[in-house]
N, C-alpha and C positions, 0 to 999 in steps of 0.2 A: 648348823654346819655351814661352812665358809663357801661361798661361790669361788672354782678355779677362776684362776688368771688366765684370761682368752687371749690377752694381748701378747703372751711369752712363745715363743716358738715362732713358728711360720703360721700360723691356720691358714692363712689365702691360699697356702704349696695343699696342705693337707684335705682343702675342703674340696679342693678338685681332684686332688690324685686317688683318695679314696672313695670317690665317687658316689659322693654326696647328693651332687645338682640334681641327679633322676631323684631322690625323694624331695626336694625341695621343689620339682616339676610338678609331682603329684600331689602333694600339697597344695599347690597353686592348682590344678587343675580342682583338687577334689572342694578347693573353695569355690569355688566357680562365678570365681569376681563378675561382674553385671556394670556395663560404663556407667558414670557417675558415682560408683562404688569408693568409700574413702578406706583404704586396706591403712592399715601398721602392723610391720612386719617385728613381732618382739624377739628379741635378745637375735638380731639382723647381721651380728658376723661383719663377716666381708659383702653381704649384701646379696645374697645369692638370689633368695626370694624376691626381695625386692624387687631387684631389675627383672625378674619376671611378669612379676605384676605391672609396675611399670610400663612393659613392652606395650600392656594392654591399651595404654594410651588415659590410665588412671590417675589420681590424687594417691601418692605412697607415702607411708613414714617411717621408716627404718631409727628403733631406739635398741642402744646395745650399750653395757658398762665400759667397753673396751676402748679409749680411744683410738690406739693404734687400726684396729681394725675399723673403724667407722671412717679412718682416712683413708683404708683400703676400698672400703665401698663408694666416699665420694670420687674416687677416682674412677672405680670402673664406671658410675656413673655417668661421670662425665667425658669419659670415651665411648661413650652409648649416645651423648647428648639427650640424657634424659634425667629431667627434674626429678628429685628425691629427698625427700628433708630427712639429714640423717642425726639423730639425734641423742647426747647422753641420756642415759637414766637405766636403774634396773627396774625387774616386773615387780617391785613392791612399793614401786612410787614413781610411774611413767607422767612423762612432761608433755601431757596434753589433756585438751580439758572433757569433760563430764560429756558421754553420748558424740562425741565426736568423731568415732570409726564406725562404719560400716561391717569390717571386716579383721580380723587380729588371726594372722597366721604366725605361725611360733614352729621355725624347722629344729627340732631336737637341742630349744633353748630355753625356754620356761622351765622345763623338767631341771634343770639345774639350779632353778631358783632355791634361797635357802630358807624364803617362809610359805611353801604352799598356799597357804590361805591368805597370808595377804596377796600373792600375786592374783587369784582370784579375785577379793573384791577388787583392786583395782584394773582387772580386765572386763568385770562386768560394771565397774566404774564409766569410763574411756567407751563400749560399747554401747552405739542404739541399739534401739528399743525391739526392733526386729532385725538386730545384726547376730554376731556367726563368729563364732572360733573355730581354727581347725590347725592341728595341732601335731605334731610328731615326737615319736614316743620310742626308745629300744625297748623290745622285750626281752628281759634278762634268760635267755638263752643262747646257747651255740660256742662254736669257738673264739668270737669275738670276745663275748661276755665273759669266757673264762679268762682267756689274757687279759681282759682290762680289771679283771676281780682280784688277780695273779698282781698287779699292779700296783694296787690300792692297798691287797692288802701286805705288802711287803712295806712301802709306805706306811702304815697301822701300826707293824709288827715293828720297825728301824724306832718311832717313835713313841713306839710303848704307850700307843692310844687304842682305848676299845672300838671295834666297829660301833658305829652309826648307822641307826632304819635311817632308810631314806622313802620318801612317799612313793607310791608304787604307781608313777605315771600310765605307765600298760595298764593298769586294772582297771575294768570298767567301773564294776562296782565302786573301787577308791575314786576314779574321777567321782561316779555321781555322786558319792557323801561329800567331796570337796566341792561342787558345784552346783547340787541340788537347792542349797539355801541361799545364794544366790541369783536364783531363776532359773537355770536351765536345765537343757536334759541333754544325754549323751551318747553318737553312736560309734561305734570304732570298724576299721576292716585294717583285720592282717596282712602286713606288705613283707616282701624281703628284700634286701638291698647287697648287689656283691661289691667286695673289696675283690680288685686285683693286682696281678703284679707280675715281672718278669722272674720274681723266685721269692720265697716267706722269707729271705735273709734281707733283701731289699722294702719289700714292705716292712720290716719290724723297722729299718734304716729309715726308710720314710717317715714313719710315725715317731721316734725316737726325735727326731732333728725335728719334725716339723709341729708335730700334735701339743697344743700347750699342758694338757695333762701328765704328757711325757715326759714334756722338759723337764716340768716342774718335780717330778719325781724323782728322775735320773738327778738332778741338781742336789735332792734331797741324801738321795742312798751314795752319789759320786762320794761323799761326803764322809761316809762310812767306809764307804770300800767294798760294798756292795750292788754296785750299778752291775758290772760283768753278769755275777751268780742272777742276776733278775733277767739281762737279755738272753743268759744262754736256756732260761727255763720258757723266754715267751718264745722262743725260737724253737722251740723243742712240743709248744704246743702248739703253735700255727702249723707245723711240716705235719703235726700228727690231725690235725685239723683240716689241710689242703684239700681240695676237691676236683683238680686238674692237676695229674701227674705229669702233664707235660710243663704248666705254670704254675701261679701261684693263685686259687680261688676260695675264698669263702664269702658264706653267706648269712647274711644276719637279719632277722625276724623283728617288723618293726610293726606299729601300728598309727595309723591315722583317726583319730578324734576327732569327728563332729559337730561341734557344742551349739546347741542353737536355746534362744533365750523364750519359758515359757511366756507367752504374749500377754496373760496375766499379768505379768509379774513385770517390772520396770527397773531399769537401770538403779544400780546404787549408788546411794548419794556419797559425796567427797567429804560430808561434815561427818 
């Protein structure tokens, strides 16, 4: 399965207006960087994590496919005036060498990766020997999850492709079969994270223009003549999903991974 295009849309509108930053906080907090700590923030976006970590007064490396977005992050970086090497590369062949992080935080980006297991060995590749993943994950539940299911699979169905399993990043269980034989071991704690908005007609408007998953769909069904019939069914299930009648609020069920490496066990080699 093909990794979306992160670079199409807005993400920089999208990753702050759907309010993101608080999971990408707690991720940084629940890594709980240590100074001299060497972090890489994988699949880094507009850099959100980063200049968190960052802020710590740390060694960051922010690697992400997107160029567009990676000029977004060297900017905000450098309106921080803070050092961050930001880097191409996806999580099945990152551009830096063997044991050279401390620390690999990954906000809701790995999981998009399109070979599981190579992203693993080369994240226990890249990490020492007593360093740390920690990781974010949606649990496929809620109203979120059905509009963006509502999404994909209208996409599917326009293009007369069969669904695709996709690895089930929330399962603990699936993390440790994907990273038990690589060394480590793995803890999670359930988070929720709200989207809001001044009405679900304006959020699905936000996401449609800004989200690159959206574009990229709408691009696909405009095409057909079926973009309308898809925003008037995601609009019909956000209003029926709201959770403030006076605004527009939902909440989505995510999870934070742990990965720590058993100390037995040592970094995997690059050959």
């Amino acid at each position: 399965m093909a990794s979306p295009d992160w670079g199409a849309g807005h993400y920089e509108c999208a990753a702050e207006q759907v309010q993101l930053l608080p999971a990408a906080r707690a991720v940084i907090e629940t890594a709980a960087i240590q100074p001299g700590e060497r972090v890489l923030d994988l699949g880094c976006g507009t850099g959100n994590a980063a200049l968190l970590a960052a802020r710590r007064g740390i060694q960051v490396t922010g690697v992400d496919p997107a160029s567009r977005l990676l000029d977004v992050a060297r900017a905000g970086a450098a309106r921080e005036l803070k050092e961050v090497t930001f880097l191409p590369g996806e999580a099945a062949s990152l551009p830096v060498g063997d044991a050279s992080m401390d620390v690999i935080v990954s906000v809701f980006a790995v999981i998009f990766a399109p070979d599981p297991g190579a992203a693993a060995k080369e994240m226990s590749r890249v990490l020492a020997p007593r360093g740390r993943i920690v990781l974010s994950a949606w649990i496929p539940a809620g109203t979120m999850f059905e509009a963006t299911s509502a999404v994909s699979g209208a996409v599917r169905q326009a293009a007369g492709t069969p669904a695709q399993a996709s690895f089930a990043w929330h399962d603990q269980e699936a993390l440790v079969r994907l990273l038990a034989p690589n060394g480590f071991t793995v803890e999670v704690n359930r988070r929720q994270l709200a989207f809001t908005a001044p009405s679900a007609r304006e959020f699905l408007d936000q996401q449609m223009t800004n989200h690159p998953m959206a574009v990229a769909s709408l691009n696909v069904l405009e095409h057909l003549g079926q973009a309308e019939a898809l925003r008037a069914r995601l609009l019909a299930i956000l209003e029926d999903g709201n959770e403030d009648p006076g605004r527009f609020l939902i909440t989505a069920p995510y999870l934070i991974a742990t990965v720590t490496r058993d100390h037995a066990a040592g970094p995997a080699s690059s050959v």
